[in-house]
C-alpha positions as CSV (number, residue, x, y, z in Angstrom):
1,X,16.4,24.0,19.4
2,X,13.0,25.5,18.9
3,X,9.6,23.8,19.7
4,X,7.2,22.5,17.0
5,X,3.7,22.0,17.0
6,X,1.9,18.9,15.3
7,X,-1.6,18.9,14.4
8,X,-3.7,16.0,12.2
9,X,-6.6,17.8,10.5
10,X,-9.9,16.5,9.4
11,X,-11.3,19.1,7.8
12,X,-10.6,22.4,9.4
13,X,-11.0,20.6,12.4
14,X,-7.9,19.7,15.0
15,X,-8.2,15.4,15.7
16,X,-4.9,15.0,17.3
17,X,-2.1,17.1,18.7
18,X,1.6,16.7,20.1
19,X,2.9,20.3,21.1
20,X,6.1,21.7,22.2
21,X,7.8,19.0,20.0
22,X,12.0,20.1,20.1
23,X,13.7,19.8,16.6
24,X,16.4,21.0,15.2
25,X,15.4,23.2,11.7
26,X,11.8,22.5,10.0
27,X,13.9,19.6,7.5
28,X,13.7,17.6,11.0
29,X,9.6,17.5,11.1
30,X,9.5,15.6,8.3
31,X,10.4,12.0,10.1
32,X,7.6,12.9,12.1
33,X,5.3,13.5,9.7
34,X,5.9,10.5,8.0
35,X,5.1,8.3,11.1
36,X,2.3,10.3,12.0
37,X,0.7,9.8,8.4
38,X,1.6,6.1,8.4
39,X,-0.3,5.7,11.7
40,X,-3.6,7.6,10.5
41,X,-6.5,5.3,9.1
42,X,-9.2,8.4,8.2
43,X,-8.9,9.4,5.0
44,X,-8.6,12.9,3.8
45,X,-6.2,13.9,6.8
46,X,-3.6,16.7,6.7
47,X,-0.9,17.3,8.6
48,X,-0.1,20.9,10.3
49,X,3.4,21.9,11.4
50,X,3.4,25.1,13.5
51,X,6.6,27.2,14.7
52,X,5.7,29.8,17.2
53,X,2.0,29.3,16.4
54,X,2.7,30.3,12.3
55,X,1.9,27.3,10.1
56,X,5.3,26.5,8.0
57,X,3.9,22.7,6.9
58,X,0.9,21.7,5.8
59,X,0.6,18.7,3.7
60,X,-2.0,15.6,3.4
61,X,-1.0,12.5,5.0
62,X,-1.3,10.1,1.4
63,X,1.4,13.4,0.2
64,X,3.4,12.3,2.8
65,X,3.6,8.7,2.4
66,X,5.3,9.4,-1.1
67,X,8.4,11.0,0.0
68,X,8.6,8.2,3.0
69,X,12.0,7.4,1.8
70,X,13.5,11.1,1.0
71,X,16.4,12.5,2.7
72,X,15.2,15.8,3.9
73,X,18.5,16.4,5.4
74,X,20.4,16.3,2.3
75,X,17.8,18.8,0.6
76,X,18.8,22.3,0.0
C-alpha cells in the first residue's frame, strides 16, 4: 500500500488536511474524494491528492460530486 495525502484548497491556500492516508493504487482516492467534497460547504474548493509529496489529483469539489456514482475500479 502506499500513503496518500489529502488536501482541500481554497485558493492556493491548504483549509484542511488528512496525511499518510493507506490505499491501494490512485483509482482508490476517488471514494474519498467524493466524501470529502460532499462534506465541504465553501464554494470554490479543490481537492489535492498527493503521492510522495507530487500532486497526481487535483480536481474541484462540484467536479467531483458529478462522477459520485462512477466506478473508478472498473476504469482502465
Amino acid at each position: 500500500m502506499d500513503m496518500y495525502d489529502f488536501e482541500i484548497l481554497k485558493g492556493e491556500e491548504v483549509i484542511a488536511a488528512e496525511r499518510a492516508i493507506p490505499l491501494m493504487n490512485p483509482k482508490a482516492a476517488w471514494p474519498k474524494i467524493i466524501k470529502l467534497a460532499k462534506g465541504l460547504k465553501s464554494p470554490g474548493c479543490r481537492i489535492r491528492v498527493k503521492e510522495a509529496g507530487e500532486t497526481i489529483i487535483l480536481v474541484g469539489a462540484t467536479v467531483a460530486l458529478r462522477y459520485a456514482d462512477f466506478d473508478f475500479s472498473a476504469a482502465a
